[in-house]
Structures are given as C-alpha cells and as structure tokens.
C-alpha positions in Angstrom: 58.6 93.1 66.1 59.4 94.3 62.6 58.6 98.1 61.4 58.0 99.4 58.1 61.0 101.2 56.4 61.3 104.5 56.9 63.1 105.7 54.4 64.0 105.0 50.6 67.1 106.1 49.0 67.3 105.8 44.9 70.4 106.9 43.1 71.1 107.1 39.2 74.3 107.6 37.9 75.1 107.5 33.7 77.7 109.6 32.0 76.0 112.7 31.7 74.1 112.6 34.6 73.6 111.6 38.5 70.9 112.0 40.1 69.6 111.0 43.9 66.3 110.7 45.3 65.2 110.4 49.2 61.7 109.6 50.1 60.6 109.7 53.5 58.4 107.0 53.7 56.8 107.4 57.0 54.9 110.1 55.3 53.2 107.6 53.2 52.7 104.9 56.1 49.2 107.6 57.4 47.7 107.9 54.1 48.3 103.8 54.0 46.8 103.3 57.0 43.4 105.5 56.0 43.7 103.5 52.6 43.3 100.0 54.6 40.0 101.6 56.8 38.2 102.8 54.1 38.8 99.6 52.1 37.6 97.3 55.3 34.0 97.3 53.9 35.0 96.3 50.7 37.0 93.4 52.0 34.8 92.4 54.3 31.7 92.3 52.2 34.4 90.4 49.3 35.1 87.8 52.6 31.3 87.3 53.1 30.7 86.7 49.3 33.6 84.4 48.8 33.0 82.1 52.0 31.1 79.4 50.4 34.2 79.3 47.5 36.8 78.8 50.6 38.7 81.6 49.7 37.5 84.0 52.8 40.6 83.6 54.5 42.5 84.4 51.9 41.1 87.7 51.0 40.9 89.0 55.1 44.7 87.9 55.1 45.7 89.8 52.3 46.1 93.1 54.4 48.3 91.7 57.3 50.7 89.6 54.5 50.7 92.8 52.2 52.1 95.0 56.0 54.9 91.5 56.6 55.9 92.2 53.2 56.7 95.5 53.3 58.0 94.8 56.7 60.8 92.7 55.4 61.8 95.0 52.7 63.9 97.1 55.5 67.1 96.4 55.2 67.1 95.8 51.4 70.1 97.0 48.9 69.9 96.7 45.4 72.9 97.9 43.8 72.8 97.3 40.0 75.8 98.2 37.5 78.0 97.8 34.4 80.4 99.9 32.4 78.4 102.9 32.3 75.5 103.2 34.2 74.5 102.2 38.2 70.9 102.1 40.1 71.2 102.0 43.7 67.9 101.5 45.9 67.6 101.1 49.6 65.0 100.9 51.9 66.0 102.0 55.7 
C-alpha cells in the first residue's frame, strides 16, 4: 500500500543567499482529509447532475486519483542547477 509523503524538504542556494525550508506534511494530510468530507455533497450532487452526460464516474474518481497522485510523489528529487544558482525539492 502506498502512503502519502511525509515530509517536504526545499533548498535555495544563489550567491548571496541559502536558504532551506522543511514542511511537515502530515500536518496538512487532517485538514485534507476534512477538505474531501465537506466537499462530498458537492461532488455527489456534481455526479448526480452530470450522469446523463457520462461523465459521473469521472468526477466521483477525481478524489481517489487526486490521493494515487500524491501517493506517488514520495520518493521524488528534483535537484535543479547551473553556474550560480540550485533548487532542491524532495518529498519523503
């Protein structure tokens, strides 16, 4: 089964400055989660209006294929440089 990231690390580095950010993500994952129940009306009543168009499915999938996505983002290192500057992100 695959979790959510738990972490995410950002680092700046220039010439006059460097500068590193942690962000504890599982904070955010609660205040996610109440997002996604208040918003179940909303999506259900959207699925009920949009099942003669076909695209019921679609919209009660969003939320599960939204969670897969940020599911697979743990792991992820983006390390981008040249001469002077560098961004590094990573999501543990």
């Amino acid at each position: 089964m695959m979790r959510p990231p738990l972490f995410l690390r950002l680092r700046f580095c220039g010439r006059r400055y460097r500068f590193g950010l942690w962000l504890p993500l599982f904070l955010i994952w609660p205040l996610f989660l109440v997002g996604a129940l208040l918003l179940l009306p909303l999506v259900l009543l959207a699925a009920l209006i949009l099942l003669p168009f076909g695209w019921s499915l679609t919209v009660l999938m969003f939320g599960p294929l939204l969670l897969q996505l940020l599911c697979a983002l743990r792991g992820l290192q983006v390390d981008v440089s040249d001469g002077k500057e560098q961004v590094y992100i990573s999501f543990r």
